[in-house]
N, C-alpha and C positions, 0 to 999 in steps of 0.2 A: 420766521423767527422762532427760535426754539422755543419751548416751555421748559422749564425747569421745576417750577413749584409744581405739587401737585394738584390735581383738579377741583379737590376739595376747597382749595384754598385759594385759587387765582383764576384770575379771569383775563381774557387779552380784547385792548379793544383802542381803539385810536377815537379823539372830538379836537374840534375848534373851534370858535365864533367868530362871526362876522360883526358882531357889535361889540365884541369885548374889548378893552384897555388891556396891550399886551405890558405887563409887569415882566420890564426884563432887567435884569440883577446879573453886571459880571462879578464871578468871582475868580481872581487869580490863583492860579492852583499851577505845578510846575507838574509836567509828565515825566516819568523816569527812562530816558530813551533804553538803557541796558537792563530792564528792569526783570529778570527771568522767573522772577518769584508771581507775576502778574499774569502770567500763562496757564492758565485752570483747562485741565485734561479731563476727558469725558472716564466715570466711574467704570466698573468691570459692568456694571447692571446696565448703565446707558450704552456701550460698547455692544452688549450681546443683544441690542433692542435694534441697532442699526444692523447687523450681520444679517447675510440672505443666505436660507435656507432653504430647501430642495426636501418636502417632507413627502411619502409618498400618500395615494390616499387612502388609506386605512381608517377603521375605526379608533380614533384616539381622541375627541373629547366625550368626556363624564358628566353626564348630568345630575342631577340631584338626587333621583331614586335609582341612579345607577348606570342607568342607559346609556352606551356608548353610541354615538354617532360619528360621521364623516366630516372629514374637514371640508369647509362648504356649507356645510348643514345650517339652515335655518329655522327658528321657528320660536314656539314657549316653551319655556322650561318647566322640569316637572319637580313632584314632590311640593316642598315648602317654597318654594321659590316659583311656581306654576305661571305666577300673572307676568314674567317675567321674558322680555322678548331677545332672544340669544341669536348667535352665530359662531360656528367652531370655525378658526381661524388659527391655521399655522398648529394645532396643538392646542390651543389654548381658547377658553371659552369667554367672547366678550357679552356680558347681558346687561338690559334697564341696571334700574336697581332702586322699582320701586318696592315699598313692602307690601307683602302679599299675608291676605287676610286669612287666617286659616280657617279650608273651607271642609263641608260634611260630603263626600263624595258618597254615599249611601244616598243622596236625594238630591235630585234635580234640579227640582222647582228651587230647592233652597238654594245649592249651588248659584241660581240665576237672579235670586232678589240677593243673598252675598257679592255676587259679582258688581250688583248695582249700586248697590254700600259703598262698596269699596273705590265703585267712581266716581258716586257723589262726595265720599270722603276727599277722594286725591282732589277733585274740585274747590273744595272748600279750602285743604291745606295752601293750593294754589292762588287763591285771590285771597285769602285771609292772613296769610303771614305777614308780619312786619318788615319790614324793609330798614336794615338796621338805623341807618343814616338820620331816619326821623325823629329817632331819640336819643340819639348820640352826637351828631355831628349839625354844626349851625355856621357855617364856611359856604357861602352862593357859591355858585356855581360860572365859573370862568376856568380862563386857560393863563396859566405865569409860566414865560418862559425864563430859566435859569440858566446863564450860561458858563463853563467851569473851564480856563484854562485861554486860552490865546486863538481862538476859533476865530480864523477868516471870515472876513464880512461877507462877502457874498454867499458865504454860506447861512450865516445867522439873516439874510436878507432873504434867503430860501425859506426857511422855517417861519420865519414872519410872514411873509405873503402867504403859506399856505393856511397859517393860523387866520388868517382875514378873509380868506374863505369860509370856514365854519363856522354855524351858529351852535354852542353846545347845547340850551336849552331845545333851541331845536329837534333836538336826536334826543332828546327825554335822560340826557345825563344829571343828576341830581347833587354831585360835587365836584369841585374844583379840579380841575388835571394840571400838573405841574410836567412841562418838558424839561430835562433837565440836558443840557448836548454840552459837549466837550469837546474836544480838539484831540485827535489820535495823532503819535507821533512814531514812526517807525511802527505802524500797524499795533501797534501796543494800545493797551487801556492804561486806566491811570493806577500809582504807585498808589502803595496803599494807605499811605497818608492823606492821600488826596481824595480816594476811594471813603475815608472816614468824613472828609470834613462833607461829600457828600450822601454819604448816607446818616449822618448827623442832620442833616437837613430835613431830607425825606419821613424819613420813622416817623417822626413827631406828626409829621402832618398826615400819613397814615393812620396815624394809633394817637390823638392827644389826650384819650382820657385812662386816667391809672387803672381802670379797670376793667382793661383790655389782656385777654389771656397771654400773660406771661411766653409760655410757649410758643404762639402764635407770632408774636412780636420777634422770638428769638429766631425763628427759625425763618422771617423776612428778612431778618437784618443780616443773617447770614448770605439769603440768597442775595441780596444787594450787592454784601460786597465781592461776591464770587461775580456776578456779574459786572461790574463797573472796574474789575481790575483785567479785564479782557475787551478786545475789539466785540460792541455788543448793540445787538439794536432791538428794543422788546417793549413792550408796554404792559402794565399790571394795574389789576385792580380788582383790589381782593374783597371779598364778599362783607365782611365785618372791618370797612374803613373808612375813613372821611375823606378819604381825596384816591385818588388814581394819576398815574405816570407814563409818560413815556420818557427813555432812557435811549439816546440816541448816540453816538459817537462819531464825531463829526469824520465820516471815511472819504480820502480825494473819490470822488466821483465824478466820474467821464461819459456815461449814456447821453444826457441832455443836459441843459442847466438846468435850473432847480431839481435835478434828481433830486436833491436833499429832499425837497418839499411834498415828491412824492410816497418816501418814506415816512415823513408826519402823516398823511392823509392815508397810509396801508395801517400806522398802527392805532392810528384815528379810530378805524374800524374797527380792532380789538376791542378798545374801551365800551363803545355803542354795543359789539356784539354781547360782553359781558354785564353793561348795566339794564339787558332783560332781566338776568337773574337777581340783581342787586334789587332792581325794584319789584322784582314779586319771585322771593328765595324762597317759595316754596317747591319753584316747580322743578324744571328738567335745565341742567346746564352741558350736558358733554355733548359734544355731536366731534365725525369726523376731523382727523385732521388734515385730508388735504380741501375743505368746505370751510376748514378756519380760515389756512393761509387761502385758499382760493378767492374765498370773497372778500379778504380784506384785501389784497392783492388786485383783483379785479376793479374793486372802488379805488382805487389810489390810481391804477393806469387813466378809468374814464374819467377820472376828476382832472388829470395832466394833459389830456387833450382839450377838455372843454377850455382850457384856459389857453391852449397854443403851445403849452409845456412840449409836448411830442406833437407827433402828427398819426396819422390813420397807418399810415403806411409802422411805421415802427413798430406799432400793435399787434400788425399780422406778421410782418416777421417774428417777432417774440413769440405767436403762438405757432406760426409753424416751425421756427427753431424745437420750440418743444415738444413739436408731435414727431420729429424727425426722433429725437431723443428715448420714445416711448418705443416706436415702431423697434428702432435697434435694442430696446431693452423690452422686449413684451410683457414680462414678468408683471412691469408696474401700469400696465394697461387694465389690471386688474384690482378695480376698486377695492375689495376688501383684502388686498395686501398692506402690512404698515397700516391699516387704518385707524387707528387710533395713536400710531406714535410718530415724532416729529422728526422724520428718518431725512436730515440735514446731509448726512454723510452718504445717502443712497445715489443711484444712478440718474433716478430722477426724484428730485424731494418735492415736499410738502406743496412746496408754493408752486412749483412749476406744474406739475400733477394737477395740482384745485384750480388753476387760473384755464389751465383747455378745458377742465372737467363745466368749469361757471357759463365761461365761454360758448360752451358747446347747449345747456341749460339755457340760456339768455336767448339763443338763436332758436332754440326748436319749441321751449314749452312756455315761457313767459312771455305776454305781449303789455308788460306794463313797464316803467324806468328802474333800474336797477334798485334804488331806494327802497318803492314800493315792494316791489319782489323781496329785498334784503326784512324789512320791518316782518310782512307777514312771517318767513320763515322763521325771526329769531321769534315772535310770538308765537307760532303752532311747536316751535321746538320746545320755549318755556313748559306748555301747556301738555304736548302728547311725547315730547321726546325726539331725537333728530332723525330717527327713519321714517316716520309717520309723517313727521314737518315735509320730509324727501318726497316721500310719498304723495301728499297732499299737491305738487308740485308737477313731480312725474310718474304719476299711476305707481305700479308695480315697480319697486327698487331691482327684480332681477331683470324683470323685461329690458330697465332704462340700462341696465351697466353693461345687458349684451348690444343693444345701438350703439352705446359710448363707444363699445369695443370695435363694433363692424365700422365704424365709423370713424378713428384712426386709421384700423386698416386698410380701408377702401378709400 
């Protein structure tokens, strides 16, 4: 599922409970089946983020006191930005971004009780920040499904069973996730009438208190309705809110029955992934995007077997559909291609990418259940940042991405 908002501001992550009262609310709402106004086309900036480019390898990222290095390059970065762990990619340099304490490079010793400042600082900024919810928002924590427009039962019968699966309290979510699913008609989202009456709904229970940044508010309510006037399936949950979402669109779906249901349980995992950062926003929240969709991806398939949703067999065809997919596209066999953007329109995207990449992690270096595995990594990523969480997992991030590789290929 795409991202749209920025990272500062959204978080993606899928819950449900297994003891909750599902609150399900029809609201009649009519689709606009000729509605061409409801078609939202990717920007010239999203466009040029999906294009594949062929750069050669030269010196072309800049670092901070100047220093050109090669595309590939990893390491710290220098000058004022030093404590900061980079990679030049495609051109362009992705780094941390934590703050770096300025340090006296004339001394040593100093340089190294600084250094240790600076970790006990990030330490303390990490388990010591408020979590905004605790003094803002006072909504328990459940799952209300809403549902908007003429959606077939057996679909709303999909998304309820998987909601009966989840306990949210369980996955340490702290407020209320409201599913909101609707009914696509002729692959269209809904007209923008209808797009209003539900994001009328939403906002408020996002944002209930008036002194909530203006800005912030406006620029959800925008992305809302750009999303929900399109075929769209995404969950949010933004760092300064009271409640979190998933936005589904009710699409014919033909893999299994309840497909529906395993898309509540992929964007289940959004929510869970993003409420690390909600409950201790001090720390680290960016990591990969094919380790977003991968692991939420990942949990929503084993969650549809254990139930008899699919079978084993479907499993591995899906993953070896997608290694076939990779081998004929070698380009994206390479981890830090795209790795940070939601490359939907690529040869092989986000999801399919992260779910062989999880897959393949799951079988070689983790001997505990997916869960356990998922909980530690979103806690060492909070706390050290997501190459280090990688790392903490499979040693050396270059050693693991040349196996991943030798290991489609062979």
């Amino acid at each position: 599922m795409k991202i749209n908002l920025p990272l500062f501001f959204i978080f993606f992550i899928v819950i449900g409970c297994s003891s909750n009262e599902i609150d399900l609310e029809i609201n009649k709402i009519e689709t606009q089946e000729d509605n061409t106004k409801s078609k939202i086309t990717l920007n010239n900036d999203d466009q040029s983020q999906n294009q594949i480019t062929d750069i050669p390898n030269t010196k072309t990222c800049e670092l901070s006191d100047g220093e050109l290095v090669d595309d590939g390059w990893s390491g710290k970065d220098t000058g004022s930005n030093y404590c900061n762990q980079c990679r030049c990619i495609n051109s362009k340099l992705a780094c941390t971004r934590m703050a770096c304490v300025s340090k006296n490079t004339s001394n040593k010793d100093s340089d190294s009780d600084e250094e240790q400042r600076k970790k006990d600082d990030e330490d303390k900024k990490v388990n010591n920040t408020k979590p905004y919810y605790e003094d803002n928002c006072m909504f328990k924590p459940e799952i209300i499904l809403k549902v908007y427009g003429d959606v077939e039962d057996h679909k709303i019968d999909s998304v309820k069973k998987a909601i009966d699966e989840l306990n949210i309290t369980d996955y340490g979510i702290k407020v209320p996730v409201y599913i909101l699913l609707w009914e696509v008609k002729g692959e269209k989202g809904l007209d923008k009438n209808s797009a209003e009456t539900l994001k009328n709904f939403i906002v408020p229970k996002f944002f209930p208190n008036s002194s909530t940044d203006d800005d912030m508010v406006k620029h959800v309510t925008e992305d809302i309705m750009n999303k929900v006037q399109r075929e769209t399936i995404t969950a949010d949950y933004y760092s300064e809110s009271c409640a979190a979402a998933m936005f589904i669109a009710a699409t014919n779906v033909s893999d299994f029955k309840n497909y529906l249901g395993k898309i509540v349980f992929h964007e289940f995992h959004h929510i869970w992934d993003s409420s690390f950062y909600a409950n201790s926003p001090g720390g680290n929240r960016e990591t990969s995007a094919w380790m977003t969709e991968g692991m939420a991806e990942y949990d929503g398939l084993i969650k549809v077997m254990d139930l008899n949703w699919a079978d084993q067999n479907y499993f591995n065809t899906t993953i070896s559909d997608i290694k076939s997919k990779l081998i004929t596209n070698p380009h994206y066999i390479d981890l830090d291609k795209d790795i940070f953007s939601f490359c939907d329109a690529c040869p092989v995207n986000s999801i399919e990418k992260g779910i062989v990449v999880i897959d393949y992690i799951m079988n070689n270096y983790v001997d505990t259940d997916f869960k356990t595995f998922a909980r530690k990594y979103y806690t060492d990523l909070n706390k050290f940042g997501w190459e280090q969480a990688l790392t903490n997992t499979v040693g050396d991030y270059d050693t693991f991405k040349m196996l991943f590789e030798n290991r489609i290929l062979n």
